[in-house]
C-alpha positions as CSV (number, residue, x, y, z in Angstrom):
1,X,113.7,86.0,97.2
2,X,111.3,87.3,99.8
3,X,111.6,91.1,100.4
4,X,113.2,92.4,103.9
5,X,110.3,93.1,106.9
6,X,108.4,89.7,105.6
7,X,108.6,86.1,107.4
8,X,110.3,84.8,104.8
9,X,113.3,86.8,105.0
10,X,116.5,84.6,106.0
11,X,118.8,87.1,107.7
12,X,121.2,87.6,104.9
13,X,123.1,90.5,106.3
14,X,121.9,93.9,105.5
15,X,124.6,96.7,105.2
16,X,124.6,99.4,107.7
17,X,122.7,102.2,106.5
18,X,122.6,104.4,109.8
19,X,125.9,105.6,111.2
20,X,125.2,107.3,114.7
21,X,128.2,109.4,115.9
22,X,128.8,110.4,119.2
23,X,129.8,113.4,118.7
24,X,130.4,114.3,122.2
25,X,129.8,111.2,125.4
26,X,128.6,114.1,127.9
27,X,125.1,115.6,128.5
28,X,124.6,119.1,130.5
29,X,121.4,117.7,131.8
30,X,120.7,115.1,134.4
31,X,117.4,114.0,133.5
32,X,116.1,111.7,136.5
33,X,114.8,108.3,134.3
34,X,118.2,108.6,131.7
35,X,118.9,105.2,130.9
36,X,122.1,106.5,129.7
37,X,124.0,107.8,132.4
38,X,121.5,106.5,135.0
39,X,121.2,103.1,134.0
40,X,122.9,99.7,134.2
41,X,125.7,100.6,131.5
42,X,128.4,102.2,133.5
43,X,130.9,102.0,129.9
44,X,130.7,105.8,129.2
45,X,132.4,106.7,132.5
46,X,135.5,105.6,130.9
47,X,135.7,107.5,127.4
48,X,136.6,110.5,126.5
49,X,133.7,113.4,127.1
50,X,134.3,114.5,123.3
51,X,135.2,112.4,119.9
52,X,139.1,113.8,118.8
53,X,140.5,114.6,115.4
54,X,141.4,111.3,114.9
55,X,138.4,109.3,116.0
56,X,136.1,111.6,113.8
57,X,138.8,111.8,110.8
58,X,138.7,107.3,110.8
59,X,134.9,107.3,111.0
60,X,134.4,109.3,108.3
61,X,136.6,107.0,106.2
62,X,135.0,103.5,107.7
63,X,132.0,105.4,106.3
64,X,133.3,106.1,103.4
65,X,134.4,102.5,103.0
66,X,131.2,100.8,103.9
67,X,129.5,103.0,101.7
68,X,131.7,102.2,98.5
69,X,131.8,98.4,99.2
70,X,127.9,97.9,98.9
71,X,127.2,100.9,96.4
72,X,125.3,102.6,99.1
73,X,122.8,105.3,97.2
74,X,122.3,107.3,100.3
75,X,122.9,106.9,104.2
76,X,121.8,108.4,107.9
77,X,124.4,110.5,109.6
78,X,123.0,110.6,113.4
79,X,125.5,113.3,115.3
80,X,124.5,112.5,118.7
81,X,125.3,112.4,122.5
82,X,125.1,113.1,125.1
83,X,124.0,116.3,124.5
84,X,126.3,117.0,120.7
85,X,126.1,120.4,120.8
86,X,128.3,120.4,123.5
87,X,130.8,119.9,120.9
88,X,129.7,123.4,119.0
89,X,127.6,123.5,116.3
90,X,130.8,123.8,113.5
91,X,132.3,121.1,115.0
92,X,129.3,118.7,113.7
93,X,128.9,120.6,110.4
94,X,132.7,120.2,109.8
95,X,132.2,116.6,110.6
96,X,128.5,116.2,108.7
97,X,131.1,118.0,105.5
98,X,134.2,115.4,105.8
99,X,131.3,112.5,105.4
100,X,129.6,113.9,102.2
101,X,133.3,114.7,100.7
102,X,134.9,111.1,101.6
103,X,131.8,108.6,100.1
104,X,130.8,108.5,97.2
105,X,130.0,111.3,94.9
106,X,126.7,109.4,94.0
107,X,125.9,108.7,98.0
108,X,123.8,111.2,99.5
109,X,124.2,112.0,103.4
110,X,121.3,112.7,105.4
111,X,123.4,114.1,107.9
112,X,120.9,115.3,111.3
113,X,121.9,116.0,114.7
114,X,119.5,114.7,118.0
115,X,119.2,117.6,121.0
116,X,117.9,118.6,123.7
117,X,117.7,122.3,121.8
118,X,118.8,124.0,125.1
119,X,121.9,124.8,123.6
120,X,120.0,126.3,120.3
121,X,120.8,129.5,119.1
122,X,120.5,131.8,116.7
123,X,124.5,131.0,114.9
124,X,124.1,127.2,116.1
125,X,120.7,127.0,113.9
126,X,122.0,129.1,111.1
127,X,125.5,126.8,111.2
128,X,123.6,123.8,110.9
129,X,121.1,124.8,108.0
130,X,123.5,126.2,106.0
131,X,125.2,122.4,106.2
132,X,122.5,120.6,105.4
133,X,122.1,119.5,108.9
134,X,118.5,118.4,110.4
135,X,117.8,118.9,113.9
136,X,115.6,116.2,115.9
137,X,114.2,117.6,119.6
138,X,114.3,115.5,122.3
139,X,111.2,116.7,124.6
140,X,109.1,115.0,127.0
141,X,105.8,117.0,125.8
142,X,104.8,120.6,125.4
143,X,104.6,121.8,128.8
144,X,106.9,122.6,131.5
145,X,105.2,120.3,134.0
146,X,105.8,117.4,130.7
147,X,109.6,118.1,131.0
148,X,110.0,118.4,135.1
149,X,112.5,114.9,135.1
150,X,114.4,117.1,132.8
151,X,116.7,119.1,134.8
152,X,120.5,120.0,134.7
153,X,123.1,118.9,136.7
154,X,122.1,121.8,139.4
155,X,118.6,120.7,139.2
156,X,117.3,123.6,137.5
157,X,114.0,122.8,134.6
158,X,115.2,122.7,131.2
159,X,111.5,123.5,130.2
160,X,112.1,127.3,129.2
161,X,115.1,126.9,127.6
162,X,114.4,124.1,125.5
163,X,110.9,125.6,124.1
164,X,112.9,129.2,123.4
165,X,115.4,126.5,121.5
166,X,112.6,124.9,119.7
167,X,110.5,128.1,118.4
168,X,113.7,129.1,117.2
169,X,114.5,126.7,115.0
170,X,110.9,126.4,113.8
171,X,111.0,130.1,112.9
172,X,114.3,130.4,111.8
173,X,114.9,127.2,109.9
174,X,111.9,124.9,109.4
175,X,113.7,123.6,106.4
176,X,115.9,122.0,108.8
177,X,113.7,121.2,111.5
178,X,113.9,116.8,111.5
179,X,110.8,116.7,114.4
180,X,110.1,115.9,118.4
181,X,111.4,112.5,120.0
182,X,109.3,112.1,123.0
183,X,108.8,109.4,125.1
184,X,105.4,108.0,126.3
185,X,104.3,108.2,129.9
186,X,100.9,107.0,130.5
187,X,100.4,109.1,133.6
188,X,99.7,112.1,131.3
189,X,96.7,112.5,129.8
190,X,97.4,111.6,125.9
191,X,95.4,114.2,124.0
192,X,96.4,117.1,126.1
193,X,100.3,115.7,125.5
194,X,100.1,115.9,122.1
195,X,98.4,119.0,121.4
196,X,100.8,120.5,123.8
197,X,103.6,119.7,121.1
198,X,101.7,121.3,118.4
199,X,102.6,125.0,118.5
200,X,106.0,124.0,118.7
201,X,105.5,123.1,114.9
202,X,107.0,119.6,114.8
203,X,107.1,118.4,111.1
204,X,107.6,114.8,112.7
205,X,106.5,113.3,116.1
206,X,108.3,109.9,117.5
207,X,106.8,108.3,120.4
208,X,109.1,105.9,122.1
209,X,108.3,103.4,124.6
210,X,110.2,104.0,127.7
211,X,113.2,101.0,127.8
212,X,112.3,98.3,130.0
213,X,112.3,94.5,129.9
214,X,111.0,91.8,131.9
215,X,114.1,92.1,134.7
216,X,113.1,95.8,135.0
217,X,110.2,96.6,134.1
218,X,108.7,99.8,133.0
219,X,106.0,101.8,135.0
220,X,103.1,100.7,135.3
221,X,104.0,96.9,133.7
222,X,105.0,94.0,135.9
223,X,108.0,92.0,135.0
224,X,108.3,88.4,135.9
225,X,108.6,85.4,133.5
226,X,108.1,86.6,129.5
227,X,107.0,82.5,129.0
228,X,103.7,83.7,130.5
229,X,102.8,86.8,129.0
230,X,100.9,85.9,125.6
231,X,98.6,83.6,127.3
232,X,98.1,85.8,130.4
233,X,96.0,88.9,130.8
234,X,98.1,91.8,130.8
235,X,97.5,95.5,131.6
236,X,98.1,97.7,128.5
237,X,98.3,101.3,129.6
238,X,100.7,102.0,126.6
239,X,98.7,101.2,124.2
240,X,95.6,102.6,125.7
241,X,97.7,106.0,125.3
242,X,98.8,105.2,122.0
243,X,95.5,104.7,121.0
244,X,93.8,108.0,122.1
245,X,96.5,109.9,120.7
246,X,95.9,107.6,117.6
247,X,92.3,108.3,117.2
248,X,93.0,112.1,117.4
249,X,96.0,112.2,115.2
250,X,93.9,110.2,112.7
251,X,90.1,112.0,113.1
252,X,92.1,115.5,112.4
253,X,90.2,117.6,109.5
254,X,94.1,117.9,108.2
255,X,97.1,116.2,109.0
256,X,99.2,118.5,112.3
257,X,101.8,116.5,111.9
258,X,103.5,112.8,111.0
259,X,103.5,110.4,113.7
260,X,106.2,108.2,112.5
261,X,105.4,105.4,114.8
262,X,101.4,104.9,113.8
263,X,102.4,105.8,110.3
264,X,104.9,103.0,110.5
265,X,102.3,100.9,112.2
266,X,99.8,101.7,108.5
267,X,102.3,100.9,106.4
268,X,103.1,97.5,107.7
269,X,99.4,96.5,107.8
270,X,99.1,97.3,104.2
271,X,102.2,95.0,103.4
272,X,104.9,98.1,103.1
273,X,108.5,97.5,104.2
274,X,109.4,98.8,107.9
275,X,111.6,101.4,108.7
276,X,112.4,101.6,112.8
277,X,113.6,99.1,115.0
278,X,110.2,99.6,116.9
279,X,108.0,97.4,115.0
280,X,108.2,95.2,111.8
281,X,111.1,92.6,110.8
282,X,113.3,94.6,108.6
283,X,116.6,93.7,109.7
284,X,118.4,96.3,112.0
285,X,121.2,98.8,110.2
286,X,121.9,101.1,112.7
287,X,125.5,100.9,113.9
288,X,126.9,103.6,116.6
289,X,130.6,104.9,117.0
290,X,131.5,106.0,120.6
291,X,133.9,109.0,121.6
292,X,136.8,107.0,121.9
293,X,135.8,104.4,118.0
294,X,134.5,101.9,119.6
295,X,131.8,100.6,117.2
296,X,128.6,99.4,119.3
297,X,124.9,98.3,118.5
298,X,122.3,100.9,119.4
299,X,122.0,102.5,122.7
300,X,119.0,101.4,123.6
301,X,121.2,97.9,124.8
302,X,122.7,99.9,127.7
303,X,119.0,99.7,129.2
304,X,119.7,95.9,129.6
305,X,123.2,95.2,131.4
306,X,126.2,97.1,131.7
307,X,128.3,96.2,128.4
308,X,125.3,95.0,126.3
309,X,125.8,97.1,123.2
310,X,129.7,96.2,123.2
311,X,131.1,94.6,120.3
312,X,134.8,94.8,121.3
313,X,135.9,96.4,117.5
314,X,136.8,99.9,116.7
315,X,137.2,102.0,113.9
316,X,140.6,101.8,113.8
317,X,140.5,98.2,113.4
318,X,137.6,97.2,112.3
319,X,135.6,98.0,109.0
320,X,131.8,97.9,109.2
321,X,131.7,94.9,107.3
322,X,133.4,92.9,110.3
323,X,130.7,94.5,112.7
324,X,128.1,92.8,110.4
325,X,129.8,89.5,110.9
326,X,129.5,90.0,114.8
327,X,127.5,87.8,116.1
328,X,125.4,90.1,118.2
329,X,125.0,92.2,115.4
330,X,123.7,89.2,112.8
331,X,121.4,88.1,116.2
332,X,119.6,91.8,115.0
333,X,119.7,90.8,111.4
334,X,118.2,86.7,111.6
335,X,114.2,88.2,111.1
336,X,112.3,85.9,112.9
337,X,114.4,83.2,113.5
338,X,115.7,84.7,116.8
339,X,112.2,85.7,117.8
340,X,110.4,83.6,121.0
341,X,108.4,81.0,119.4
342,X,105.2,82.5,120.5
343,X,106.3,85.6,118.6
344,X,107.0,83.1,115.5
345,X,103.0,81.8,115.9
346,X,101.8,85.5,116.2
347,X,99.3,86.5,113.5
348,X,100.6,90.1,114.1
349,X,104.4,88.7,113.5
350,X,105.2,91.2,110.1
351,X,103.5,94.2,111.5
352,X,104.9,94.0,115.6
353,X,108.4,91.9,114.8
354,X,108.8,91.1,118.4
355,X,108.5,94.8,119.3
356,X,111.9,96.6,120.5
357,X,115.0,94.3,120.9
358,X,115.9,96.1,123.9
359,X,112.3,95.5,125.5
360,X,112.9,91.5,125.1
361,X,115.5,91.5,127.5
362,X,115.7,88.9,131.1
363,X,118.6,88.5,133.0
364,X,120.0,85.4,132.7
365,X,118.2,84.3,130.0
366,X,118.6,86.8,127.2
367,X,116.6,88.5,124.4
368,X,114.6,85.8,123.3
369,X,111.2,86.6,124.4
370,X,108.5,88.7,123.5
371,X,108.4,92.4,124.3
372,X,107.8,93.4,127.6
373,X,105.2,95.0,126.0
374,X,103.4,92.5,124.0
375,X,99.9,93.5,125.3
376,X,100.2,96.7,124.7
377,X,101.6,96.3,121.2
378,X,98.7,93.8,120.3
379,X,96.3,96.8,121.5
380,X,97.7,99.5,119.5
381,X,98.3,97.0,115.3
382,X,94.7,96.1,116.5
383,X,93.2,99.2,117.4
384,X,95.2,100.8,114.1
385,X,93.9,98.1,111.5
386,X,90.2,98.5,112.8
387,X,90.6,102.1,111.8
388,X,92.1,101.2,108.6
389,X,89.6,98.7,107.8
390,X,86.5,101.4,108.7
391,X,88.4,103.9,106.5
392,X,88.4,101.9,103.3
393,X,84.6,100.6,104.0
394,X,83.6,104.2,104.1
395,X,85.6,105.1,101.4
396,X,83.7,102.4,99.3
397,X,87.3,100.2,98.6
């Protein structure tokens, strides 16, 4: 049988090994590109701004259930929002506790919790560490003029207290300190972005690519017809910034930091199994629970058209297993038979996988096209295995 994140993989579904909770469907920022609340997904006007008793009590045992059914060694608790710590800090360790006690004694929980640290204090950090709950930053670089989208609801900057929130946990709690999700804008200059993160004392960096798709696309990128784009010249300002950053994440005299996304990007070049939805063809096993139980795909849908990440089951109804036979959700797990056939004739098909479902998406015509950022994909697995390649030469293998 050919291993998962290779062509030869036949879409045999893949239990869910990510649950992603919203703890609480509110955010006390308003930051001005949210595809969230700003976006073409207008479905979170209509739950509940915080997950009840009852919604968090059933998770736990879908969970629980999903968990015992395939033998699951370990999963991914995600506790996330909106902003989650809107909910309070022992809200989300109760919740991270009621998992771990309802699977499996021999199932670990990586339970973590994704903010935008404004809301981190002293007792939240402490609360969390002691549960055994890692904390992920959401940050737009390491300066104030990096973060100037990011504002609250008054308009006021988030900058100062989202750093004070940040140093804190570094200091307080490194143990518990999961990394910096950050999203790439090319108008910044790359080097200066990420060394601007460094004294925050990130563990883990995650670049994203901004959501867009060929309908909408993102700055900097035209849209128009995806049929076009592998034969037609294409600027690549993302990857140019992914490869600068690349190039002084990698010429380092010691390692600052992970970079999950080029350390993904290694690792699939040298024939290793994938791990994000980003790149590679592992199937998807990320599943999210809403405030109210509704069980969705991953967020990053919303970007697309209002409703996209719907599924129409809850957890009241529904046990993950039925989610996997949603046909949406086995779309995500078919490798690359639901890719565009000019991703299927790619030679960079096991390392890019299409690039981000979400990215994929025209209107009227679906997900079945390349990434809207193809070019600058092709830039980056190109620019990466070159460096590879003069690595191993120099290092005589």
């Amino acid at each position: 049988m050919p291993r998962r994140g290779t062509p030869g993989y036949t879409g045999t579904p893949v239990p869910f090994g990510q649950f992603v909770v919203k703890a609480h469907g509110r955010c006390n920022l308003a930051c001005r590109y949210c595809y969230l609340y700003a976006g073409p997904d207008r479905t979170w006007r209509a739950r509940p701004a915080r997950a009840d008793d009852d919604v968090l009590a059933r998770t736990a045992a879908r969970i629980a259930e999903h968990a015992r059914a395939h033998a699951l060694p370990a999963l991914s608790l995600v506790l996330h929002g909106g902003e989650p710590l809107l909910a309070g800090a022992e809200r989300l360790a109760a919740f991270a506790g009621l998992v771990r006690d309802s699977v499996p004694a021999d199932c670990a929980v990586h339970a973590s919790v994704q903010t935008n640290a404004t809301l981190l204090d002293a007792r939240a950090v402490d609360i969390l560490a002691r549960h055994r709950v890692r904390v992920g930053i959401s940050l737009d670089g390491g300066l104030p003029a990096h973060n100037a989208a990011r504002v609250d609801h008054a308009g006021r900057p988030s900058w100062p207290a989202a750093a004070r929130g940040a140093r804190l946990l570094a200091q307080r709690a490194p143990e518990a300190y999961a990394g910096v999700l950050a999203v790439v804008d090319p108008r910044t200059d790359p080097v200066e972005f990420y060394e601007s993160l460094l004294p925050l004392a990130p563990p883990a960096l995650d670049l994203l690519l901004p959501h867009g798709n060929w309908t909408k696309p993102p700055p900097g990128l035209p849209g128009g017809d995806p049929a076009t784009a592998p034969g037609t010249a294409r600027p690549t300002p993302y990857g140019d910034w992914l490869c600068a950053v690349f190039d002084r994440w990698w010429d380092a005299d010691r390692r600052e930091t992970r970079i999950r996304l080029f350390e993904e990007c290694a690792g699939l070049l040298l024939g290793l199994p994938g791990a994000t939805e980003s790149l590679g063809l592992d199937p998807v096993a990320t599943v999210v629970v809403e405030t109210d139980g509704a069980i969705e795909q991953v967020d990053s849908l919303k970007s697309a058209y209002d409703g996209a990440a719907a599924t129409g089951l809850d957890v009241f109804g529904h046990s993950f297993d039925e989610v996997l036979g949603h046909p949406a959700v086995a779309a995500r797990q078919a490798g690359p038979a639901a890719l565009a056939p000019a991703c299927r004739a790619c030679p960079l098909l096991a390392v890019c996988g299409g690039g981000h479902y979400a990215h994929r998406y025209r209107a009227g015509r679906g997900f079945r096209h390349p990434s809207v950022y193809c070019a600058d994909l092709d830039r980056l697995i190109r620019h990466a295995a070159a460096r590879l390649a003069a690595a191993a030469v120099g290092s005589g293998k």
